[in-house]
Structure formats: structure tokens, C-alpha cells
N, C-alpha and C positions, 0 to 999 in steps of 0.2 A: 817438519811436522810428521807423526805418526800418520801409518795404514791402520786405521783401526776401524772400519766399514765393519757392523755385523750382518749377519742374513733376515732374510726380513721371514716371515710367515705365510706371505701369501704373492703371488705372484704367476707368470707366463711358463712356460715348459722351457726348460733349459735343454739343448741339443746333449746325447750322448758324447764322454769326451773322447773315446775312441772313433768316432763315427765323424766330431771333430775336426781330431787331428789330420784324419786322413782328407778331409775336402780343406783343411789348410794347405796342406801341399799341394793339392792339385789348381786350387787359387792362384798362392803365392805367385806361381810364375805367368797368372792374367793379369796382374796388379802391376806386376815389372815392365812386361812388355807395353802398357797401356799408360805406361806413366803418373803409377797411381791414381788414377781417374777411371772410378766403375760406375758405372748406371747412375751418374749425377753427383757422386760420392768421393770427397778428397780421402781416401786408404794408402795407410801405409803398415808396412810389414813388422810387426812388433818382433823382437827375437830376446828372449828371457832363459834363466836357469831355471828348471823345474824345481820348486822349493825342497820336494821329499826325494825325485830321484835325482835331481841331480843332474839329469838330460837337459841337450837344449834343445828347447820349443819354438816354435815360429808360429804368429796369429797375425793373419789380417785386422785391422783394427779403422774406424772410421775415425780423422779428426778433424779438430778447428784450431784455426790460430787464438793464440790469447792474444789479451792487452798488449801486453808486452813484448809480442811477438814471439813466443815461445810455442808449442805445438802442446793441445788440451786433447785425451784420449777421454772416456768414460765410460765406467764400469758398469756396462746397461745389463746386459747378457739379454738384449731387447724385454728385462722387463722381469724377469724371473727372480726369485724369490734370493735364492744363491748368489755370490759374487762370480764373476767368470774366473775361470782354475788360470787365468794369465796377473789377474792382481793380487793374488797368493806370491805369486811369482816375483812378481815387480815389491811386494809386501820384503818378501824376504830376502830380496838382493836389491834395491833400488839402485847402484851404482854398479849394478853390469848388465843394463839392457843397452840394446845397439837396437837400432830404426835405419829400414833402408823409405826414403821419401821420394820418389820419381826414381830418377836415376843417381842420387847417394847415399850411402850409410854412413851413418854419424851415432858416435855414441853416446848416449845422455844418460842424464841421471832421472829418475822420476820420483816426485813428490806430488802427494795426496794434497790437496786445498782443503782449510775448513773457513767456516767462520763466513766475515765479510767478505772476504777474498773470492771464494766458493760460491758465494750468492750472487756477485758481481760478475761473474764468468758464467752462470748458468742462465744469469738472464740474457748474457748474451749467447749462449749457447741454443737455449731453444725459443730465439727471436731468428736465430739462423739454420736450426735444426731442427723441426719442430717434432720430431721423431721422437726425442728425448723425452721431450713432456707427455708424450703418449705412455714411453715406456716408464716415465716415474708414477705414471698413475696405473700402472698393473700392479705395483708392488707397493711393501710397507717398508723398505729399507731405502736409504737415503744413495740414490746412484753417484759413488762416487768422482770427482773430478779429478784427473790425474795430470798435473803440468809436468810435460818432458824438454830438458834444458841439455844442451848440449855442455858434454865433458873438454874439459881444455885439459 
């Protein structure tokens, strides 16, 4: 399935992306040391190709297991009208993102959910997150769900 999430019109203040990136790095290595477990929150370290430069990026990221056991990320940006500048990313390289989860990195592939699939995993998403439904009701764009599967 296509990344094809457009921006919505209204929605929460999205954080500067340089302002961002730099409390990404300073994160990343509380996420490590703490075994991906922050303040109640299963985080893991997203690492993706910046679609335009080309850099590689690092994003803390909150997720849930799926059904199927696979690892569900979502493109909240808590709530902001924008997609976050890391599903650009995942958009235009889906088969070279790497995930460090506790203590492994593993590399997946990420694909976007639509449909029944999408609706089936969001209700279980904010029956377990309820953060999410907060954040789909700031905006008018539909917060993407993103199942990340590990590459063999």
C-alpha cells in the first residue's frame, strides 16, 4: 500500500524541525539506556533517509504491537495539521528504515494501513493509547498508521 496521508488544515503547533532534531539526539541515548521505556511509553528509535537531503535522521517514536505481532508507529505529530518530516521519509524509502527496540536494531520495512486493516488496529490503538484519539481530534487529517515488519 501507498504513503499517501495528505495535510490536514487545522490542527496542534508542530515543534521546529531543527529545534527537533537536536532534542532527538539528546533523547535517543535516554531511550537506550532505559530500555526503550520512558515515562509509561514503549519508544523506539526510528532511523530513516531524509527524503530531500539525503541525511540520516534519527526519531524517537512511541509504539504498539499489532495483531500480528508486528510493531504500529503513528504519524500524530501529537495532533498538528502536517505529517511529521520522519513519514516523508519512511514515504520515500519504506525498505531502508532500521528500528533500535531495547536493546536491538533490526531492519524493517514500513507500510502505511488503509481501509479495514487501519480501522482494526486504531481501535485497538486508542483502547490502548488513548493519546491518539486526543490527538486525531485536533486535526482534520486522518493520522496515519504505520506497520513496521522486519527485513529477512
Amino acid at each position: 500500500m501507498s504513503f499517501d496521508s495528505r495535510a490536514g488544515t487545522r490542527g496542534a503547533r508542530q515543534p521546529n524541525g531543527r529545534a527537533w532534531r537536536w532534542l532527538n539526539r539528546f533523547v535517543a541515548p535516554v531511550i537506550r539506556r532505559r530500555g526503550g521505556r520512558v515515562i509509561g511509553f514503549d519508544i523506539l528509535v526510528l532511523h530513516t533517509i531524509g527524503r530531500r537531503s539525503g541525511e540520516a535522521r534519527m526519531t524517537p517514536v512511541s509504539w504498539l504491537p499489532a495483531a500480528d505481532g508486528s510493531l504500529l508507529i503513528i504519524a500524530s505529530a501529537a495532533g498538528a495539521p502536517e505529517n511529521p518530516a520522519w513519514y516523508y521519509n519512511l514515504a520515500a524509502r519504506p525498505d531502508r528504515v532500521r528500528i533500535e527496540v531495547g536493546s536491538k536494531t533490526i531492519e524493517v520495512r514500513a507500510e502505511q494501513l488503509h481501509g479495514a486493516e487501519r480501522a482494526a488496529e486504531w481501535e485497538r490503538i486508542v483502547t490502548t493509547a488513548p493519546r491518539f484519539a486526543e490527538y486525531q481530534v485536533k486535526t482534520d487529517r486522518e493520522l496515519p498508521v504505520i506497520r513496521l515488519t522486519p527485513r529477512h
